[in-house]
BAFI-3210 file (N, C-alpha, C; in Angstrom, 3 decimals, decimal comma, padded with zeros to 6 digits):
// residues 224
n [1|2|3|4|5|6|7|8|9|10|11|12|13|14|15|16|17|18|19|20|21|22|23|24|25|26|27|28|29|30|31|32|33|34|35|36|37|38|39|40|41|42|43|44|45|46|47|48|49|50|51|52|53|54|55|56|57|58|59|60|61|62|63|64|65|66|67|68|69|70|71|72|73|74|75|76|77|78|79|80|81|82|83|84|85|86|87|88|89|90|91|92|93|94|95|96|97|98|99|100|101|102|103|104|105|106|107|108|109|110|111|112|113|114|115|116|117|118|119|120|121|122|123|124|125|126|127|128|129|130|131|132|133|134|135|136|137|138|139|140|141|142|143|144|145|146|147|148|149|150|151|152|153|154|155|156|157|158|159|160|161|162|163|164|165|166|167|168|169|170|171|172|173|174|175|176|177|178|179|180|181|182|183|184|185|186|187|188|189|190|191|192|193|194|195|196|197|198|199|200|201|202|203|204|205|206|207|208|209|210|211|212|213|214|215|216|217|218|219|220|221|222|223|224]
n.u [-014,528|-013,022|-009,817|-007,068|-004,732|-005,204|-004,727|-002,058|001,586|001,564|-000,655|-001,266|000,446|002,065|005,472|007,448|007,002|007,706|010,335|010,738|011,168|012,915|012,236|010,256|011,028|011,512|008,838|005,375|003,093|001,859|002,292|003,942|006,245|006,227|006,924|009,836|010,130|011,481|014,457|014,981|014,766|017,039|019,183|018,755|018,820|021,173|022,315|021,876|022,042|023,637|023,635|020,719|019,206|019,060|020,537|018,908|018,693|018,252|018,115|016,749|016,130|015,469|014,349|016,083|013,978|011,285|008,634|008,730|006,297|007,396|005,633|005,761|006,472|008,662|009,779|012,482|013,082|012,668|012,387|011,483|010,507|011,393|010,006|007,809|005,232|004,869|002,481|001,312|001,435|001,782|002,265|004,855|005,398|008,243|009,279|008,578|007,824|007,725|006,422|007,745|006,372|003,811|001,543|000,914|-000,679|-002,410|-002,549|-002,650|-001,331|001,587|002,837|004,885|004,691|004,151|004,043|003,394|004,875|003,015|001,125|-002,152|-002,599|-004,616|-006,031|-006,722|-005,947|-004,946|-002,839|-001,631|001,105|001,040|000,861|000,336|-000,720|000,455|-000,684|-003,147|-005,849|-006,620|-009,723|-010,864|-010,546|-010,505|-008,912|-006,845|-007,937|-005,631|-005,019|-006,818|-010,287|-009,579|-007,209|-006,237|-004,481|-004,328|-006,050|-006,132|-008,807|-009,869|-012,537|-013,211|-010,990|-008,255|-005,317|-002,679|-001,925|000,178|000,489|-000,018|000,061|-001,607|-003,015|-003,782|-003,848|-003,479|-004,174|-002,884|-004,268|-006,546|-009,339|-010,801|-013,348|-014,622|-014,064|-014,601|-013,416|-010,928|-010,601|-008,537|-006,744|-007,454|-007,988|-008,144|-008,307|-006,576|-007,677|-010,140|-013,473|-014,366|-016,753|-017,855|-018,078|-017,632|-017,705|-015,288|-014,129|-012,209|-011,444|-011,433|-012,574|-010,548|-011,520|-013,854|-016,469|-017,567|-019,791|-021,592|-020,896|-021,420|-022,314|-021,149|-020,171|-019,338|-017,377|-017,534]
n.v [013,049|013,448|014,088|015,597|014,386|011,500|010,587|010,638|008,984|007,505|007,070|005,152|002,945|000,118|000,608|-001,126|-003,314|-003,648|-003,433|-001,309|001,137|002,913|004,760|006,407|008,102|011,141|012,122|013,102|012,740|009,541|009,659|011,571|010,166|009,047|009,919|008,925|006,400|004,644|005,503|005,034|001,685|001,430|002,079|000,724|-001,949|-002,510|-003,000|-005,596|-008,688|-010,974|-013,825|-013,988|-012,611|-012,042|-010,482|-009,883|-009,119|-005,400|-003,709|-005,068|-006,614|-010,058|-011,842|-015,299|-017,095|-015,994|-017,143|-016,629|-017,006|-018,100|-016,946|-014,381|-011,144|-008,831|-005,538|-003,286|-000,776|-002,765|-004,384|-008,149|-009,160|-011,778|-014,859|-013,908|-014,251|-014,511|-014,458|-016,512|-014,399|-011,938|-008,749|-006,361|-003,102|-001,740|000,653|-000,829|-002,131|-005,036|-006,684|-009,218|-012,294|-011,465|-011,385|-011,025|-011,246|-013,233|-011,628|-009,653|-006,326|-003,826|-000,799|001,522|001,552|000,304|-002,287|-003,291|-006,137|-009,301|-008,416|-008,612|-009,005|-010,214|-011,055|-009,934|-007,205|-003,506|-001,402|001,088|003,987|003,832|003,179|-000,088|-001,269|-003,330|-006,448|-005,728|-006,276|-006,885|-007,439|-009,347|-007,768|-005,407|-002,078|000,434|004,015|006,221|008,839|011,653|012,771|014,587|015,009|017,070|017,833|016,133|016,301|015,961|015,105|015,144|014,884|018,283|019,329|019,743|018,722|019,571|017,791|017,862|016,693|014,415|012,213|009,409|006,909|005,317|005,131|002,649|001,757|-000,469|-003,725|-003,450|-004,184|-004,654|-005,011|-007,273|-005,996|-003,330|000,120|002,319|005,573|008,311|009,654|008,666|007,829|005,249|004,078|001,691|-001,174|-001,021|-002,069|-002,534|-002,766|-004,869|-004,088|-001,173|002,252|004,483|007,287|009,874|010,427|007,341|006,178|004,485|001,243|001,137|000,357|000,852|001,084|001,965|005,357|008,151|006,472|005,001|002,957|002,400|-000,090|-001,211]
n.w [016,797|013,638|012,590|011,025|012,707|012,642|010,189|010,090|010,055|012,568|013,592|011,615|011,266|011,858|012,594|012,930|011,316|008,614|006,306|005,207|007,130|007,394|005,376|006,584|008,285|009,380|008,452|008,436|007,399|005,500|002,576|001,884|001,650|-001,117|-003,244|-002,719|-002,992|-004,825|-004,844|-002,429|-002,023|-003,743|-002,402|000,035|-000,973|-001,308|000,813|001,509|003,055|000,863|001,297|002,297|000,183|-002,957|-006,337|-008,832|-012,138|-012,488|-009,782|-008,733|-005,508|-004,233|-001,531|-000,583|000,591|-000,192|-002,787|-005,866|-008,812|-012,513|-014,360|-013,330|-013,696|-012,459|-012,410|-011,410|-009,535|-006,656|-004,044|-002,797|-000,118|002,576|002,606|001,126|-001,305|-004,747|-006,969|-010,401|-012,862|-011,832|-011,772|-011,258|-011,760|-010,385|-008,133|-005,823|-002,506|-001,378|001,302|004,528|004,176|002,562|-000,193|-003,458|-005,664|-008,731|-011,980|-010,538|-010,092|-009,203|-008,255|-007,260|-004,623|-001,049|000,766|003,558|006,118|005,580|004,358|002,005|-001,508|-003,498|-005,497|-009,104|-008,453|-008,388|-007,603|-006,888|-005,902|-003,484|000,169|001,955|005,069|007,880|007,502|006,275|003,314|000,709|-001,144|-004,088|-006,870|-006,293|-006,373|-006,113|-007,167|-008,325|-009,862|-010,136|-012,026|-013,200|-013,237|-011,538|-008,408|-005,241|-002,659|000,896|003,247|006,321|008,809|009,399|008,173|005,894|003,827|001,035|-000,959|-002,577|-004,909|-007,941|-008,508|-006,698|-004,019|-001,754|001,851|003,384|006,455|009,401|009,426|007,888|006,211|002,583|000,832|-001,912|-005,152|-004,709|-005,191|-004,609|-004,603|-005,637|-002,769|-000,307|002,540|005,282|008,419|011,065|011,436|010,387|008,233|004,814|002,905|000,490|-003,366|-003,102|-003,362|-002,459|-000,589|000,441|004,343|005,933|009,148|011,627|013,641|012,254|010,330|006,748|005,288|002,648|001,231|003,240|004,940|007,331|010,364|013,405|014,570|017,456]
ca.u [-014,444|-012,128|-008,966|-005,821|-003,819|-005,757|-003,868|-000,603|001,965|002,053|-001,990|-001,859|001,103|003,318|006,798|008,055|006,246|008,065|011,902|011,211|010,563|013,991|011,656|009,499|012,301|010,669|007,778|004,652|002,083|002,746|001,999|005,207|007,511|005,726|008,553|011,444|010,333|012,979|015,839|015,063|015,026|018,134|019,950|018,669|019,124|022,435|023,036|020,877|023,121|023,600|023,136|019,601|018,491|019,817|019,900|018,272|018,740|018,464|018,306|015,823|016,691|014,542|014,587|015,894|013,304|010,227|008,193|007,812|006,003|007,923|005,335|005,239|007,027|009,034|010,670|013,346|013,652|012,485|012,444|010,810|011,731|011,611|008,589|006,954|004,548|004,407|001,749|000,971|000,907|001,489|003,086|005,457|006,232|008,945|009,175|007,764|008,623|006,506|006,994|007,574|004,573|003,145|000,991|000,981|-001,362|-002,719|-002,570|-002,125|-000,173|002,034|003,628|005,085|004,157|005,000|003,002|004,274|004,520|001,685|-000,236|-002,707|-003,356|-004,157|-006,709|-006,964|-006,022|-004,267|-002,340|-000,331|000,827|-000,186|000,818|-000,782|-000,025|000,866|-001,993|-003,692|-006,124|-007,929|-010,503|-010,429|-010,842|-010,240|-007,925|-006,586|-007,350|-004,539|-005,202|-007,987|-010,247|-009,114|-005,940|-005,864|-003,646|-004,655|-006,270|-006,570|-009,444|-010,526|-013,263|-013,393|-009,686|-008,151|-004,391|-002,735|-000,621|000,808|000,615|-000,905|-000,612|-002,041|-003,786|-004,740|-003,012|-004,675|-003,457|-002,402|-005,765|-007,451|-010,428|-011,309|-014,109|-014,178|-014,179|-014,172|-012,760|-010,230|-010,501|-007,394|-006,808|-008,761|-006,997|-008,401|-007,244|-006,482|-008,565|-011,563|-013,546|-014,841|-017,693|-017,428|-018,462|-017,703|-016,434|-014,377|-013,155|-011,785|-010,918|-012,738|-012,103|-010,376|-012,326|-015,375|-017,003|-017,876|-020,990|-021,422|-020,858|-022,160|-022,598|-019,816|-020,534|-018,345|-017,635|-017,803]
ca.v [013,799|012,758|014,876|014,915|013,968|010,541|010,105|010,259|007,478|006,608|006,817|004,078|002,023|-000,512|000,480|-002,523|-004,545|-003,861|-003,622|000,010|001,478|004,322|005,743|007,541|009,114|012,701|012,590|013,457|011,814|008,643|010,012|012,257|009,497|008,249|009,907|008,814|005,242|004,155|005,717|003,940|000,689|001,329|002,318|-000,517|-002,956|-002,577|-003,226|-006,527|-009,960|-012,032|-015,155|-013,929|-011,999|-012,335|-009,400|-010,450|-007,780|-004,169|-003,106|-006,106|-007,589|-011,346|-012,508|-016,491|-017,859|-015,889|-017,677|-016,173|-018,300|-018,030|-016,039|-013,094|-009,998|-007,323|-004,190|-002,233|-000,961|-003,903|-005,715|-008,806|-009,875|-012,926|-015,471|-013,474|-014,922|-013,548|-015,915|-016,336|-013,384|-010,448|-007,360|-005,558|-002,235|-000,931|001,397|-001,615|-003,180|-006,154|-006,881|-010,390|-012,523|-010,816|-011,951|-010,683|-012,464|-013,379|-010,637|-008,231|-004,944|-002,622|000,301|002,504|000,787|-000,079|-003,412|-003,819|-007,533|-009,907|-007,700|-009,694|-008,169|-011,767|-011,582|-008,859|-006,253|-002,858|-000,953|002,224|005,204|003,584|002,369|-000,284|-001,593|-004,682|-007,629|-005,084|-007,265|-006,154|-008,545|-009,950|-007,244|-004,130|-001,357|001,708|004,598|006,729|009,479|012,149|012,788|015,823|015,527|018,038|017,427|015,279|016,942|014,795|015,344|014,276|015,773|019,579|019,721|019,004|019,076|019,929|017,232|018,300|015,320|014,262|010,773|009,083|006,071|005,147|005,140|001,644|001,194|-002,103|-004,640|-002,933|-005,095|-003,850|-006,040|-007,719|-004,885|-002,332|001,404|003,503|006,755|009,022|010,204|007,901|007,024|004,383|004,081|000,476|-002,399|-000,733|-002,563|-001,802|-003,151|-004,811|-003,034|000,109|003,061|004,855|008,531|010,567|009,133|005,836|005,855|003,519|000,567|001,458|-000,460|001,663|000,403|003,275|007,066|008,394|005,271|004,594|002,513|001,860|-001,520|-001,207]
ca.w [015,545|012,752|012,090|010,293|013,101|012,441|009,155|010,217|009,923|014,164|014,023|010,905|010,881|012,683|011,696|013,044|010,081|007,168|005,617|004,867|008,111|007,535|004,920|007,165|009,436|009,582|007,767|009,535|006,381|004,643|001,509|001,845|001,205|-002,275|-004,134|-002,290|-002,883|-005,767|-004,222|-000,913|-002,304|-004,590|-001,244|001,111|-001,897|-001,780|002,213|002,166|003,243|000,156|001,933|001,990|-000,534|-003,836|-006,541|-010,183|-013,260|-012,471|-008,555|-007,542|-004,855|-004,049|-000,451|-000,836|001,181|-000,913|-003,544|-007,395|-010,278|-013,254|-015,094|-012,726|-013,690|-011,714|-012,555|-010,534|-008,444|-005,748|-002,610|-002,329|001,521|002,973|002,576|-000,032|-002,043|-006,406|-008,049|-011,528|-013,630|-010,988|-012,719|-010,503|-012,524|-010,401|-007,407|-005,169|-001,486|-000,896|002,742|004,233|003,962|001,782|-001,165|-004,180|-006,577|-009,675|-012,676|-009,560|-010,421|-008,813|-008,955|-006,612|-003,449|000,154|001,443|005,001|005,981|005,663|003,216|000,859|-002,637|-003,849|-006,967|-009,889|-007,930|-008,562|-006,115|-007,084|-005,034|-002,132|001,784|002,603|006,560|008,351|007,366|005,177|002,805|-000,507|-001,890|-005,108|-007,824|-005,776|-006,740|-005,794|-008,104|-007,878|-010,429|-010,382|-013,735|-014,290|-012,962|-010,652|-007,564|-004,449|-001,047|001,626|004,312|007,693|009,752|008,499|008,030|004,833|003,516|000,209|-001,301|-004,330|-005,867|-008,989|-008,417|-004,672|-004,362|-001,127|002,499|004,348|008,100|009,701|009,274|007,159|004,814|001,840|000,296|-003,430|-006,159|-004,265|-005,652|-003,443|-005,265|-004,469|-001,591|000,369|003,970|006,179|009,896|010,922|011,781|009,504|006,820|003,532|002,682|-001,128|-004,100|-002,586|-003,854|-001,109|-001,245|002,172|005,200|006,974|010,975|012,725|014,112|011,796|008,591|005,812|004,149|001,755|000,999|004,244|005,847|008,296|011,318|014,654|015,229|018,763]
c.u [-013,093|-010,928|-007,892|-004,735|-003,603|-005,101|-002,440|000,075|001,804|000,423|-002,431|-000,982|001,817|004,804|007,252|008,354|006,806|009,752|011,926|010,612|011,433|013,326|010,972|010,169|011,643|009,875|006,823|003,201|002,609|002,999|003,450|006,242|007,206|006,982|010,300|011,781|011,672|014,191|016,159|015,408|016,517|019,588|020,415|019,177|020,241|023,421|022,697|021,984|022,655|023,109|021,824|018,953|019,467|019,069|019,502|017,787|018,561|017,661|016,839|016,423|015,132|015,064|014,861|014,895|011,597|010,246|007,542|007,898|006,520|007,057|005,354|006,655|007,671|010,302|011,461|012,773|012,853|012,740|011,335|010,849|010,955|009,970|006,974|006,201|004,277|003,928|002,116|000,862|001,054|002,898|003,862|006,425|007,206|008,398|008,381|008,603|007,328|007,504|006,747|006,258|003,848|002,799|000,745|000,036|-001,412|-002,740|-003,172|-001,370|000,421|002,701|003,860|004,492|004,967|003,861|004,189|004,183|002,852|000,617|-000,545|-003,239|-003,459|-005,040|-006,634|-006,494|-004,736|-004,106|-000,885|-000,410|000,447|000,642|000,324|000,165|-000,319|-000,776|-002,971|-004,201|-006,972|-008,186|-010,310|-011,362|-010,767|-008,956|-007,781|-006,655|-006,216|-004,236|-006,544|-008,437|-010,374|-008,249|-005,301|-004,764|-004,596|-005,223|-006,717|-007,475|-009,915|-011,073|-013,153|-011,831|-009,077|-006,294|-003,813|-001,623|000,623|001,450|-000,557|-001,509|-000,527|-003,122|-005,029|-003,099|-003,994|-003,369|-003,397|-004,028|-006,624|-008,225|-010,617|-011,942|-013,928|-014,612|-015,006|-013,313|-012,364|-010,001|-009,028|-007,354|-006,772|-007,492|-008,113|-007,647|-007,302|-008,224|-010,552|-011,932|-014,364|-015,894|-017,618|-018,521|-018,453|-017,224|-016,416|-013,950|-013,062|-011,221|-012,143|-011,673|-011,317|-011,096|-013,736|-015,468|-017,677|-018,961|-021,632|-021,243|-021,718|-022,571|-021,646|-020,422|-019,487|-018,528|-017,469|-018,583]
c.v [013,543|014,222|014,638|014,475|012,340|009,792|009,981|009,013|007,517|006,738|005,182|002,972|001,363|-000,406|-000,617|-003,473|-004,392|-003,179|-002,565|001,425|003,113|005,322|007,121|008,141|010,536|012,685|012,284|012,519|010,971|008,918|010,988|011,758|008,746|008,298|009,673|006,868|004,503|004,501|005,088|002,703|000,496|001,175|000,979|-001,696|-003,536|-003,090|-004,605|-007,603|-011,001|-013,402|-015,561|-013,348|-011,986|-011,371|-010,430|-009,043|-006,495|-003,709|-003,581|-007,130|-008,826|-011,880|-014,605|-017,167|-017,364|-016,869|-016,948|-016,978|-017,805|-017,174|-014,797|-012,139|-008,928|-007,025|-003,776|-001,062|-001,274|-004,466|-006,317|-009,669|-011,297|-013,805|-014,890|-014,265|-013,915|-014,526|-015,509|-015,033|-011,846|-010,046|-006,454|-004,336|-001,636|000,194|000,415|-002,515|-003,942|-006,997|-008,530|-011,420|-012,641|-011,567|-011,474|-011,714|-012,619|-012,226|-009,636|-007,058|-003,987|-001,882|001,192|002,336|000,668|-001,036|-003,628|-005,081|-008,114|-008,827|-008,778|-008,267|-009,681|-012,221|-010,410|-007,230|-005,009|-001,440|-000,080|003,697|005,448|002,597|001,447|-001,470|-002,890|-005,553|-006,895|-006,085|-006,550|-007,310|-008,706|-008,698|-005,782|-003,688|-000,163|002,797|006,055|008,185|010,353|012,433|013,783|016,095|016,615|017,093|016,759|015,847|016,030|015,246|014,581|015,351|017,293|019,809|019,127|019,644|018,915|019,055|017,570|017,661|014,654|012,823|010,468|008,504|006,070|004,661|004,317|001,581|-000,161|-002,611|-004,121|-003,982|-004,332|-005,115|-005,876|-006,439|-003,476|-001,209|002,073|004,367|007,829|009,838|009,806|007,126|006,190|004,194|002,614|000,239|-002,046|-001,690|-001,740|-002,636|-003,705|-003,929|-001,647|001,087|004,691|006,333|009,480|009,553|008,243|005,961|004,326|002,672|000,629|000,613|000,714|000,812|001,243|004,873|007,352|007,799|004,800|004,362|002,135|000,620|-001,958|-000,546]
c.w [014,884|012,983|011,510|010,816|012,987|011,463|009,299|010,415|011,254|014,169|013,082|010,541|012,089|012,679|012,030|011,770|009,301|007,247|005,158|006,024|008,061|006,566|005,242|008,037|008,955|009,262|008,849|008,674|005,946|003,438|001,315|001,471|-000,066|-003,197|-003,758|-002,260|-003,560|-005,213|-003,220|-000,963|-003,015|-003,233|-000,293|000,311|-001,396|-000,387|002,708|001,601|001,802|000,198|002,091|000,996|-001,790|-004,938|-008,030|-011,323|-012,490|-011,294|-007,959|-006,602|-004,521|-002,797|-001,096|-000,840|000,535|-002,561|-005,315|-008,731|-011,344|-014,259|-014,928|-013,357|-012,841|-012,377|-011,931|-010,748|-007,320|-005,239|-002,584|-001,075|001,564|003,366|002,063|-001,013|-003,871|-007,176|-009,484|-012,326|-012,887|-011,725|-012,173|-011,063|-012,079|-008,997|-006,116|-003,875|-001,525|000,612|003,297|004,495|003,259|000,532|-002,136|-005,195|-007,793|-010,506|-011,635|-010,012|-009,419|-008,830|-007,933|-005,374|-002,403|000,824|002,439|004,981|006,272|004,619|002,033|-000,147|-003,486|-005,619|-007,649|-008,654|-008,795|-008,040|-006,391|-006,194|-003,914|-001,142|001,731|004,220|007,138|008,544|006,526|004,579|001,809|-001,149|-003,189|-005,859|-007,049|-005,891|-006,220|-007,055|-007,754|-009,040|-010,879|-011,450|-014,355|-013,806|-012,492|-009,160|-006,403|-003,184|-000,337|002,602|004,966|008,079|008,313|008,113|006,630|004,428|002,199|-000,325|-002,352|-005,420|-006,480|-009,067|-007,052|-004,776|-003,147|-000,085|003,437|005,629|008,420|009,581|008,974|006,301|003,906|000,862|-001,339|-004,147|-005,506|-005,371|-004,981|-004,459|-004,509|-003,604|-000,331|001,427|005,148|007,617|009,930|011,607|011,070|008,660|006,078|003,237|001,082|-002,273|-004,085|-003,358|-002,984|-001,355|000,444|002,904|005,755|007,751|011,003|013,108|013,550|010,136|007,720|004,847|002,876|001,965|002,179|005,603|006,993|009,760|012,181|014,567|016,360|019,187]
res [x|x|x|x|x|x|x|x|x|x|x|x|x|x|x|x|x|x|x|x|x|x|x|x|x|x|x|x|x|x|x|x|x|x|x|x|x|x|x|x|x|x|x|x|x|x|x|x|x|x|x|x|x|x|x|x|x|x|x|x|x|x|x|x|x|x|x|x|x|x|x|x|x|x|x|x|x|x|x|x|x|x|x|x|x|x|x|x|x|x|x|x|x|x|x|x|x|x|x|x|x|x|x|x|x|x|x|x|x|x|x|x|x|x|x|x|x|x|x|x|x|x|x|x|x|x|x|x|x|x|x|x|x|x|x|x|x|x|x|x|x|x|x|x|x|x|x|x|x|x|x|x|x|x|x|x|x|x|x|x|x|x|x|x|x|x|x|x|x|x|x|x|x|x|x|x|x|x|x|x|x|x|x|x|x|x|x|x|x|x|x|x|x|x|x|x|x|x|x|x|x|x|x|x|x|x|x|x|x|x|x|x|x|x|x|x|x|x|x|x|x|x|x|x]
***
């Protein structure tokens, strides 16, 4: 039986994996540290060896050894670490770590993010308000929505248990190897435990288990 201990960061992440691991120092949800993203980065920015990471206009830092195509866009406040990938056209509004590895794609967007390393967001995608954990992968045209439509605040539930975020905006909190098939919809809220998939076309809202495929609303199958 599902519960909310399920969502917590040590049930869905690697801290190891990513360059913003001091974020979560107390917090018990990931979702707790959404608003402390910009300051974090402004902080760490500022401690990261020249020799590798080099800063570029207003409190982005660019690992040397990552790759971004001259059309792509980012905002501050950003880390792009080391052997990052920013294709063509990806839109990085600001408030964003992209961890190393990591892929960032084509007229991709983000905003207010934490992609641990190796995370693929590689076609159309858009990904605000939102975790997502080491090898994480969203198919081509899947997004996080990250705003309810009546803008009420965010409750997160597992099993019968449910907790009260108090936050307006919250995308989606994916665990390490998570799938999430082509055009796909993570409605907010919506936490995944690792090594789950999504089934494409989906559209996602609560939590999906651990080790289980989600083939629609209701549908959730073990993969063992």
């Amino acid at each position: 039986m599902a519960s909310m201990q399920d969502t917590e960061i040590k049930a869905l992440y690697t801290l190891d994996e990513t360059i913003a691991r001091g974020i979560f120092d107390g917090a018990r949800y990931p979702w707790e540290v959404l608003s402390k993203i910009g300051d974090f980065i402004i902080k760490l920015g500022s401690t990261l060896p020249e020799e590798r990471y080099e800063k570029k206009g207003e409190n982005v830092w660019i690992a040397r050894s990552a790759r971004v195509y001259p059309s792509a866009c980012i905002n501050g406040p950003a880390i792009i670490d080391e052997e990052a990938e920013i294709r063509h056209c990806a839109f990085i509004r600001g408030n964003a770590i992209v961890g190393r590895g990591a892929v960032v794609g084509n007229s991709t967007e983000l905003k207010n993010v934490i992609l641990f390393n190796k995370v693929q967001v590689p076609h159309y995608n858009y990904v605000g308000d939102s975790i997502l954990g080491y090898k994480a992968h969203m198919g081509a045209g899947s997004i996080t929505s990250n705003v309810k439509s009546d803008k009420s605040l965010v409750v997160v539930r597992a099993g019968g248990e449910s907790v009260e975020t108090g936050l307006k905006k919250f995308g989606a909190m994916l665990g390490d190897n998570v799938e999430v098939g082509c055009n796909s919809v993570l409605n907010p809220g919506t936490v995944i435990g690792r090594h789950a998939n999504v089934y494409p076309t989906s559209m996602v809202r609560g939590f999906i288990p651990a080790d289980s495929i989600y083939k629609k609303q209701g549908e959730i199958a073990a993969k063992y």
